[in-house]
One Martini backbone bead per residue (centre of mass of N, CA, C, O) as a GRO file, in nm:
protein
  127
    1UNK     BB    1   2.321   2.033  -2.256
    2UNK     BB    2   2.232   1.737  -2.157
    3UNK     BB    3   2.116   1.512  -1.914
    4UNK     BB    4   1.903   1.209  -2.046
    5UNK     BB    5   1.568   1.299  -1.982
    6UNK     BB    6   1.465   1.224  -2.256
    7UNK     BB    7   1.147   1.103  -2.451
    8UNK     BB    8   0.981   0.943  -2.635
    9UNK     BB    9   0.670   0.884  -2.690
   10UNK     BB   10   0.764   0.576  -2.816
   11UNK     BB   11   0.806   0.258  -2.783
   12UNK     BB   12   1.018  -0.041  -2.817
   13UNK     BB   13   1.006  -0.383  -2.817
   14UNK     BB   14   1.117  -0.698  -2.826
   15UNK     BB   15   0.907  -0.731  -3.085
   16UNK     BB   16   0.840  -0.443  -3.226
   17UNK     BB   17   0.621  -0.284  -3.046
   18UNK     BB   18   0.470  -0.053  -2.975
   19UNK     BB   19   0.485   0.147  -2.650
   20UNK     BB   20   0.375   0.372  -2.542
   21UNK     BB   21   0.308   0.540  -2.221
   22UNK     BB   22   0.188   0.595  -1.988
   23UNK     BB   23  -0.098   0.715  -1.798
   24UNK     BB   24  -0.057   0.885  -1.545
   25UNK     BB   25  -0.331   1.035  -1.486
   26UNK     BB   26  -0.482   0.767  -1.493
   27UNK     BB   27  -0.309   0.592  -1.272
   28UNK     BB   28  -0.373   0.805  -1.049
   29UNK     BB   29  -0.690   0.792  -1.032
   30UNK     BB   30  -0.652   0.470  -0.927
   31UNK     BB   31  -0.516   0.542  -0.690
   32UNK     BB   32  -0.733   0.739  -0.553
   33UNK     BB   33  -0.978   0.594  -0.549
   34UNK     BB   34  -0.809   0.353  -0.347
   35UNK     BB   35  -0.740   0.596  -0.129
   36UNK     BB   36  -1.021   0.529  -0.001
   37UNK     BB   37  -1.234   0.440   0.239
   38UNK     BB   38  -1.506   0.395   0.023
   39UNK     BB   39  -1.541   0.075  -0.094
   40UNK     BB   40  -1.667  -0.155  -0.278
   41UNK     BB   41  -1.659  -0.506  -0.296
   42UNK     BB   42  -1.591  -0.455  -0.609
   43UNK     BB   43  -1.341  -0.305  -0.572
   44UNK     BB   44  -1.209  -0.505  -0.358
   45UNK     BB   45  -1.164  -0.692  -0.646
   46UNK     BB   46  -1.055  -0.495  -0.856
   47UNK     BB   47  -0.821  -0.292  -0.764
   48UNK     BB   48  -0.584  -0.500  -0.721
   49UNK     BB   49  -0.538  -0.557  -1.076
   50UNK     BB   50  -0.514  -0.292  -1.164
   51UNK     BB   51  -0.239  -0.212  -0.988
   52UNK     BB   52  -0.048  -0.420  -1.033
   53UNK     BB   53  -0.086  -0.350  -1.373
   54UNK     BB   54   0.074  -0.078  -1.306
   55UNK     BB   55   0.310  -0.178  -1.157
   56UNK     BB   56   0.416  -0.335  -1.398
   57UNK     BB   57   0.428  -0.151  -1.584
   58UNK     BB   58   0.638   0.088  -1.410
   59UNK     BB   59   0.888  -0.027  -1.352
   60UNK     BB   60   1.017  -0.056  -1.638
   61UNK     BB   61   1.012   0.236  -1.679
   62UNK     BB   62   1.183   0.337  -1.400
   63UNK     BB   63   1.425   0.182  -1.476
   64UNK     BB   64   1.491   0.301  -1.738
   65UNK     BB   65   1.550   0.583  -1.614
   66UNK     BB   66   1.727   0.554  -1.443
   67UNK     BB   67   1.965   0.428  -1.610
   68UNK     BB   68   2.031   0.692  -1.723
   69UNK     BB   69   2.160   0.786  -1.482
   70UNK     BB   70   2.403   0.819  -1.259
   71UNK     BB   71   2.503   0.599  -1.084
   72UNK     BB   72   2.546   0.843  -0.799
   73UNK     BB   73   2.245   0.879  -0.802
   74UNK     BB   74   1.984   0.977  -0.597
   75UNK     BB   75   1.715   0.910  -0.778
   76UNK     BB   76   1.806   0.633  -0.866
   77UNK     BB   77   1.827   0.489  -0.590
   78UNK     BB   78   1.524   0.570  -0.569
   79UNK     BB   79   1.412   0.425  -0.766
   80UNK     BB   80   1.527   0.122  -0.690
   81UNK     BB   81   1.358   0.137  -0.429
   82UNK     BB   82   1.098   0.113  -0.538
   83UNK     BB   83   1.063  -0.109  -0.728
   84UNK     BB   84   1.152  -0.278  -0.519
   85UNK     BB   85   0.878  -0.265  -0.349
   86UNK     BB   86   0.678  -0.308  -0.554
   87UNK     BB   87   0.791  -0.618  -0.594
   88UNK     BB   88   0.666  -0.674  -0.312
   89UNK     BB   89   0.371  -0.591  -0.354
   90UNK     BB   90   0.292  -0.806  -0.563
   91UNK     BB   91   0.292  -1.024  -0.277
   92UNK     BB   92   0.047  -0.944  -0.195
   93UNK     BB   93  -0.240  -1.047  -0.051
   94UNK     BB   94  -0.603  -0.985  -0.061
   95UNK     BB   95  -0.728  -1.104   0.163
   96UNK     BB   96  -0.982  -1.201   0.441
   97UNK     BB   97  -1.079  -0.931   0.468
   98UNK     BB   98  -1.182  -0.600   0.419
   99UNK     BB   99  -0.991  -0.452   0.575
  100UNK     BB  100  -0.730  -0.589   0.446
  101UNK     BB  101  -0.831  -0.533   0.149
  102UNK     BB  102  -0.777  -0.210   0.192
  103UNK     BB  103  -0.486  -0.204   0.276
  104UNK     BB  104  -0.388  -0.350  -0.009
  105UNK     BB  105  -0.477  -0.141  -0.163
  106UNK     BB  106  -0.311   0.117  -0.050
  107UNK     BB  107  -0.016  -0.024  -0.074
  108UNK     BB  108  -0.039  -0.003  -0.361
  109UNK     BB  109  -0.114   0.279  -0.454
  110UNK     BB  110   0.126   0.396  -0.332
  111UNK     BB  111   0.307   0.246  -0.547
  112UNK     BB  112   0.186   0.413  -0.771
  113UNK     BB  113   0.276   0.691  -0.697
  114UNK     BB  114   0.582   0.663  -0.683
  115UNK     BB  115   0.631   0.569  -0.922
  116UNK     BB  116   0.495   0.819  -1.063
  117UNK     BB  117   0.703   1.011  -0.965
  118UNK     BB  118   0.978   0.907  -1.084
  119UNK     BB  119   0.875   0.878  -1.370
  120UNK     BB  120   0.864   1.198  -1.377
  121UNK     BB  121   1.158   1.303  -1.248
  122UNK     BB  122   1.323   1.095  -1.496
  123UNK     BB  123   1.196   1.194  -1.753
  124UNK     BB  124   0.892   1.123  -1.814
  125UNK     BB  125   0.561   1.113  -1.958
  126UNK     BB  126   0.363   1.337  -1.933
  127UNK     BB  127  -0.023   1.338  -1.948
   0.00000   0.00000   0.00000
């Protein structure tokens, strides 16, 4: 009996070109870093950027994963409110004080583990 949550190594893009999975270990490990709280103007200025980059990145990888799912399952459920939240997170502002932006790192980072953590769970390749 199949399950449904096998994955190839890699997937293959509208345009033909080959596409990895992501490297959910290097993902965590930006998402860990972001969720310190001693983190230099350097970082606030460029963890942003990464973050939103993964989390563009694991949308549709997640959205994938949960689409094999059945309509009525709870994993499938739970990944497409996350897939939501991580889309509205991509609509926050960088802020303008360094507290502000340490606060959208962390919500940031914070959705970037959630999507791993789907994209884990629904049977995507762990690195």
């Amino acid at each position: 009996m199949t399950t449904g949550r096998t994955r190839s190594a890699t997937a293959t893009t509208e345009a033909g070109e080959e596409q990895r999975p992501p490297d959910i270990a290097a993902i965590r490990a930006s998402a860990g870093r972001a969720l310190t709280t001693e983190l230099s103007q350097e970082e606030l200025d460029m963890l942003p950027r990464t973050l939103r980059g993964h989390i563009q990145r694991l949308i549709p990888e997640v959205a994938a994963a949960a689409a094999r799912e059945p309509e009525d399952s709870v994993p499938r459920a739970c990944a497409r409110a996350c897939t939501g939240e991580a889309h509205r997170k991509l609509r926050l502002g960088d802020g303008d004080t360094p507290l502000i932006r340490l606060s959208v790192v962390h919500k940031l980072a914070r959705s970037v583990n959630a999507l791993c953590d789907h994209f884990e769970n629904l049977g995507g390749a762990a690195s």
